[in-house]
ROMI-434357 format. One record per residue (C-alpha): residue in one letter; x, z, y. Coordinates in pm, whole numbers, plus 50000, padded with zeros to 5 digits. Layout:
N
AXZY...
***
This chain:
310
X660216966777410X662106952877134X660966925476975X660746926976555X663466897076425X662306872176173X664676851375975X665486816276092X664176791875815X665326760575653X662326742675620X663456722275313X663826750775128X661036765274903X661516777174614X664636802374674X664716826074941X667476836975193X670386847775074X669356881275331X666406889375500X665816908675869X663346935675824X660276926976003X657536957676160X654076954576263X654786960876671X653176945576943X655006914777105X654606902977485X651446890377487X650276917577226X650866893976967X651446914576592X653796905776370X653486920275991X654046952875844X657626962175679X657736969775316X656127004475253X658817027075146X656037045574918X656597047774557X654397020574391X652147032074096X649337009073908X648056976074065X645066979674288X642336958174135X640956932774403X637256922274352X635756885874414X633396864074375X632646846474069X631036820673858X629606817673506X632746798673370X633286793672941X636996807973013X637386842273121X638786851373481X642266870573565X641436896973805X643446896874112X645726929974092X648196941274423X650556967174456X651116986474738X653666968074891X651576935874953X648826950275105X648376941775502X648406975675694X647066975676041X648736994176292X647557029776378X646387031975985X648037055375741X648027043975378X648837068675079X649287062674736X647577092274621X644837082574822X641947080174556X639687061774811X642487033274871X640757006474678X637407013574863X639127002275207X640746970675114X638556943675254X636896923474902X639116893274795X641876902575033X645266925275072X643936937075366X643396976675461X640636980675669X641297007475992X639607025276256X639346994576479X637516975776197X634006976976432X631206954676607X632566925776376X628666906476348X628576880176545X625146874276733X625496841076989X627966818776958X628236784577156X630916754677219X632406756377553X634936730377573X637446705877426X640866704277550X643986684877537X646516706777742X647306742477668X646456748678045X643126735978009X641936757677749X639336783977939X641336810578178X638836839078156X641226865277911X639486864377623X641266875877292X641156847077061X641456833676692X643026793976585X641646780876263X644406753676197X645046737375842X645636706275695X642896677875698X639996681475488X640806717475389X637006728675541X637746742975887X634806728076042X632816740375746X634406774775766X633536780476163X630256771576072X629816796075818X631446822075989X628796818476278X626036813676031X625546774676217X625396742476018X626556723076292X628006745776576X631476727476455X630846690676340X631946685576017X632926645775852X633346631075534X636346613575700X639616642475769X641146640376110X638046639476304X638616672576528X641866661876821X640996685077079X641706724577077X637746736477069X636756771577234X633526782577070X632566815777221X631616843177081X628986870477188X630196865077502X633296887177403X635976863777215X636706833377061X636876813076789X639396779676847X639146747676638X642496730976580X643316693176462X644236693176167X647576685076022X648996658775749X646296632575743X648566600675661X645696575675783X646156587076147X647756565376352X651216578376415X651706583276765X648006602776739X649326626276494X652416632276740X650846638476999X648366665176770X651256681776678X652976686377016X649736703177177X648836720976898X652136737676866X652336744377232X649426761177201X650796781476948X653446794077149X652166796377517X648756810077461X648576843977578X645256853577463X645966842177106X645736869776857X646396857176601X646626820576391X644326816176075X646396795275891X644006777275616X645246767075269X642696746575045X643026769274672X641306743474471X644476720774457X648476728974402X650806738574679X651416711974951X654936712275124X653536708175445X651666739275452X654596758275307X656156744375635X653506751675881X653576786875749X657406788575780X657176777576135X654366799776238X656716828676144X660076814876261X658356815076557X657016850376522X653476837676546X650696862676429X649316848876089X646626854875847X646496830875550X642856816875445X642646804075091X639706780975042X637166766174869X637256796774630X634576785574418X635926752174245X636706764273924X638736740073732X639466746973342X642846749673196X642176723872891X641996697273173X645086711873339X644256720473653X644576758773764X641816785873901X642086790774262X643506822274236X646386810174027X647206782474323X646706812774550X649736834174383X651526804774337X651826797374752X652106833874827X655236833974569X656496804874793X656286817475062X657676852274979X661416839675080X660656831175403X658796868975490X660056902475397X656736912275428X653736894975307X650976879075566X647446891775510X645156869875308X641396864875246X640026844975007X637006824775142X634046796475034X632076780275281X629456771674969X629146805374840X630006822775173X632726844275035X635456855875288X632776858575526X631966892475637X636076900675546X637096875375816X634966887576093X636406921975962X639746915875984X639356892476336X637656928776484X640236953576402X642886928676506X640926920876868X639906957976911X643296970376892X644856939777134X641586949977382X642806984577394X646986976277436
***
């Protein structure tokens, strides 16, 4: 089977994409690993409104708004643009189309398993699986916790760094959810933070039961190079990614200069846009509010159903 070619990328660049870009295709890799949808040749009419979730703010919010070429379209799922029930299947605060496989996404028992340090140790029973990774202090732990609807199935600390193993949590007996060290936290001791980044990325790349990376991106701040260039890696390396903006519901007002998360959110995704031809599917998410929640677990079934059954 062919594999789908993604361009090699300069990591120190940012702000201007390739002078060319390979076209990429949603196809299964070895492994059954996906890689993103190509650019829909459909003609594009009016934005499709996005919903989310919102507070009582003295400033009034800019709806998110997509076109057809940046939603996410699963395999196997047909997407028209005279479809009048379009905006009905894209998954709330998201790009993503929901498909058949979209099913049995609740999760009912989840429990820790075990902490590892080697890619080999990680449990050898087949499993499809999902990585939360992001940089410290961006709410992973939080995020696991209320994705499983558990205060403290994943610990969380005041102090960033505190997860160094890769953690299997399963889930309803069926899958997993995998809790990554984070990345970037300065006060680490150097050769700890090597040694993170060595496993982790092994991981990344020798895992066959991964399905896909859930690459998280904290919304309430500005862009951080080192996520543009975790991003850029994950696809020069033609790793399945979904990106996971949080903490959603810090609203900060322009008059004090700081942005809304969903201006921080467009302002990565316009980043990032050189170093895909397509763009990654996205969720919005709030571990306070909850928001994201039922999308994830919608989006993590279709993708596992559909690597179950190839």
């Amino acid at each position: 089977m062919a594999l789908a070619q993604l361009p090699r990328l300069n990591f120190s660049i940012f702000t201007k994409p390739p002078l060319s870009l390979l076209h990429t295709h949603f196809t299964l890799l070895p492994k059954h690993r996906f890689l993103f949808s190509p650019k829909s040749t459909l003609s594009v009419t009016e934005p499709i409104p996005i919903s989310h979730v919102s507070e009582q703010e003295e400033e009034e919010e800019t709806p998110v708004t997509l076109s057809l070429e940046k939603l996410f379209v699963p395999p196997e799922t047909e997407v028209s643009v005279d479809d009048p029930s379009l905006s009905t299947r894209i998954l709330k605060g998201s790009n993503i189309v929901l498909s058949k496989y979209a099913r049995d996404a609740q999760v009912v028992q989840a429990e820790f398993v075990k902490s590892s340090v080697k890619t080999e140790d990680c449990p050898s029973d087949g499993l499809p699986e999902f990585a939360l990774v992001g940089r410290s202090n961006v709410g992973k732990s939080s995020l696991l916790n209320s994705l499983v609807r558990r205060k403290k199935l994943a610990l969380t600390s005041k102090k960033p760094g505190k997860t160094q193993c890769i953690n299997h949590f399963r889930i309803n007996d069926k899958w997993y959810l995998v809790d990554l060290p984070g990345y970037g936290y300065a006060s680490a001791p150097q050769e700890l933070r090597m040694d993170w980044n060595k496993f982790t990325k092994d991981y990344f790349l020798n895992r066959s039961t991964l399905v896909s990376v859930f690459l998280l991106i904290d919304a309430s701040i500005p862009t951080k190079k080192i996520d543009l260039e975790y991003a850029s890696w994950l696809g020069q390396n033609q790793i399945p990614m979904t990106l996971v903006f949080t903490k959603c519901d810090k609203r900060k007002k322009k008059k004090n200069g700081g942005k809304r998360p969903e201006e921080n959110m467009n302002d990565f995704q316009e980043l990032i846009r050189g170093f895909f031809e397509t763009a990654p599917p996205w969720i919005m998410t709030s571990s306070v509010t909850n928001q994201g929640r039922d999308e994830i677990l919608l989006h993590m079934a279709q993708l596992r159903n559909y690597w179950l059954k190839h």
